[in-house]
N, C-alpha and C positions, 0 to 999 in steps of 0.2 A: 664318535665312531660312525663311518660309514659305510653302507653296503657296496662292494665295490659290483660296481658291473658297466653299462655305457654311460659315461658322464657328458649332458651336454649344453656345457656353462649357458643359461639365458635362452635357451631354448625352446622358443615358441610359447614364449611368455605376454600376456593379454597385458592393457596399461593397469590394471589391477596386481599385474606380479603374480597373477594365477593362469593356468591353463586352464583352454575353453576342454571341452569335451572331444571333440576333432583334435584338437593337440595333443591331447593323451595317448588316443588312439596312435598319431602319429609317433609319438616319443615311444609306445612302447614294439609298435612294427620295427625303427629306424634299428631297436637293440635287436632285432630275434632275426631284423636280413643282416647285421654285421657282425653278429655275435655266434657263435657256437658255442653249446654247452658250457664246455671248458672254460670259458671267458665270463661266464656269470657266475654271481657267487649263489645261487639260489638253487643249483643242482644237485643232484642226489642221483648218484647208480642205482642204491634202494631206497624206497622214503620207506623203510621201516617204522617211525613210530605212527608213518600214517594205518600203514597197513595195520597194525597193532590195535590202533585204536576204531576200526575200521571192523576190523574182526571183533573187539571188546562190547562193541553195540548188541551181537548177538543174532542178528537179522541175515536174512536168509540168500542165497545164491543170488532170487529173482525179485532181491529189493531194488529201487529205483534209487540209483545214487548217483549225484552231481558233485561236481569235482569245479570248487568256483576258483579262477585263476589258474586254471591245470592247465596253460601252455602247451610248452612240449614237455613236459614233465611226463615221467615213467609211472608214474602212480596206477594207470590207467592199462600199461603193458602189464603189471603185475597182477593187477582187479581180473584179468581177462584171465589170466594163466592160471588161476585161484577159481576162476570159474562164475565168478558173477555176470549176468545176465543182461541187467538194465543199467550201463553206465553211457552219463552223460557230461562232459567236459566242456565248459563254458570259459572265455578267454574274451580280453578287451584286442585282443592283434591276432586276425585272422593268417598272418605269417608264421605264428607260435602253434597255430591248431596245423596248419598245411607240415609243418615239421612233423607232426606229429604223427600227423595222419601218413608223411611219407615211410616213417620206422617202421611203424606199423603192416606197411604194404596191404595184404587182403583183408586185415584182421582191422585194420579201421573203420569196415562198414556194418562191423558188431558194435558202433559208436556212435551216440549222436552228439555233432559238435556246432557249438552254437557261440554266436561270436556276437559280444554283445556288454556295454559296458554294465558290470553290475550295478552301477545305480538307476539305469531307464529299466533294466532287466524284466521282462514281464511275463512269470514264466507260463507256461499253457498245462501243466499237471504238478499235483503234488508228490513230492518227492520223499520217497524212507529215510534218507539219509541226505544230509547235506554237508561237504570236505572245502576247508577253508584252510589251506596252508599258506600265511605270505601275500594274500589278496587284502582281506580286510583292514589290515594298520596302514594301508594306502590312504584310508578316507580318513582326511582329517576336520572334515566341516560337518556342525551339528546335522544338516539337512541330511546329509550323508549317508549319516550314520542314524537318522531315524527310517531314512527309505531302507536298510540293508536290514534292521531290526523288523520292519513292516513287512518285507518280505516271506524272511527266514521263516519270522511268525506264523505267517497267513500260508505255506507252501510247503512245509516240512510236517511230514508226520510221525518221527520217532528220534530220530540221531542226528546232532548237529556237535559238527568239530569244528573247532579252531583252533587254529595255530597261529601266531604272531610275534612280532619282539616283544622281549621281555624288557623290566624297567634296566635288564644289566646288556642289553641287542643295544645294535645300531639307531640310529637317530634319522638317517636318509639312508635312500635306498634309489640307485641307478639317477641319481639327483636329484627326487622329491625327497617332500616328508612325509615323517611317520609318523603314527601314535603307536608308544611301547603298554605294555597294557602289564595287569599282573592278576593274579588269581582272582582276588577281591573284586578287580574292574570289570571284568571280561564276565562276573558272575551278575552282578548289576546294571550291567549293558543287555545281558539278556532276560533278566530273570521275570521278566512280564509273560514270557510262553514256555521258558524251558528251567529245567534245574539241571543243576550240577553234580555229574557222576562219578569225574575225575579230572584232576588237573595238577602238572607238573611241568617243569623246565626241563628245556636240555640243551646239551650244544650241539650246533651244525657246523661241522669242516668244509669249508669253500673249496671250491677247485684250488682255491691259493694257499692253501693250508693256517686260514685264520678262521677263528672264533667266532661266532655267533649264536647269541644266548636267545632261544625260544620259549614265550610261554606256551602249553598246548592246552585245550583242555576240551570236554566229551559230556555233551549235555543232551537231556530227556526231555522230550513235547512233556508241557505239563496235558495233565487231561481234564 
């Protein structure tokens, strides 16, 4: 199963058969100038379980919450309308955050957007809450995925969500790959800062009206 959205066969592929760091960048700007919403399958008119779980944390209007891979994604329209204070949307394609920032019009500059690949990512404050929808199962190299754990760890100080494919999701997405992850994994991957407070699948309806199985799950800074 793939995640449908810009496919682009061979594309800016290193003689390793990997993308550099710049190629990413480019591969994911070339989808967000030719693509509208509608055309990727990772949209959502409301990301309700985010909000859900977002609200499940318990923390307050003027917690600092980052939203990693939040594109142009709505998540960020709704945080605002809801009344949260400190949100912060980080994106590897600074065309995904300029979309965003356009919906928005005035209400973008209650935003700080910061464009920056999650793996060099270096952030400058600790954060209450940290929102991982659909960014994370991008990293498929050990190195990867020990900087995004060193992070999370060392910068978050209560709520960290993720969301990812599930072992029954997609396998690629917009042409890369993914790791699908499941409760057990996603618990073990973190469980050196945080513990687990809830965790569940669901399905996501594309703009094209297919399937896609998500694990989510909502973890606590250990102290």
């Amino acid at each position: 199963m793939i995640c449908k959205a810009a496919i682009w066969p061979g594309y800016l592929k290193t003689k390793n058969n990997k993308m550099s760091k710049t190629d990413i960048k480019q591969h994911w700007d070339l989808i967000y100038h030719n693509k509208t919403p509608d055309q990727v399958s990772w949209t959502q008119e409301k990301p309700e379980t985010s909000l859900k779980l977002i609200q499940d944390s318990g923390l307050s209007k003027t917690a600092k919450i980052i939203d990693i891979g939040g594109g142009d994604s709505k998540l960020v329209d709704y945080l605002l309308e809801e009344g949260y204070k400190n949100i912060t949307v980080l994106d590897i394609s600074a065309k995904s955050l300029d979309k965003a920032r356009k919906r928005l019009g005035n209400k973008a500059g209650n935003v700080d957007w910061i464009v920056s690949n999650i793996s060099t990512f270096k952030p400058d404050m600790v954060y209450d809450l940290w929102h991982d929808r659909a960014a994370f199962h991008f990293l498929t190299m050990k190195e990867q995925i020990e900087r995004y754990q060193a992070i999370s760890g060392n910068f978050v100080r209560d709520s960290l969500i993720i969301g990812t494919f599930s072992k029954n999701g997609p396998t690629k997405c917009s042409g890369l790959e993914i790791s699908q992850y499941d409760e057990q994994e996603l618990t073990k991957t973190f469980k050196n800062h945080f513990k687990i407070e809830d965790c569940f699948t669901t399905d996501h309806i594309t703009p094209f009206n297919t399937i896609q199985n998500f694990q989510f799950c909502r973890f606590k800074k250990l102290k």
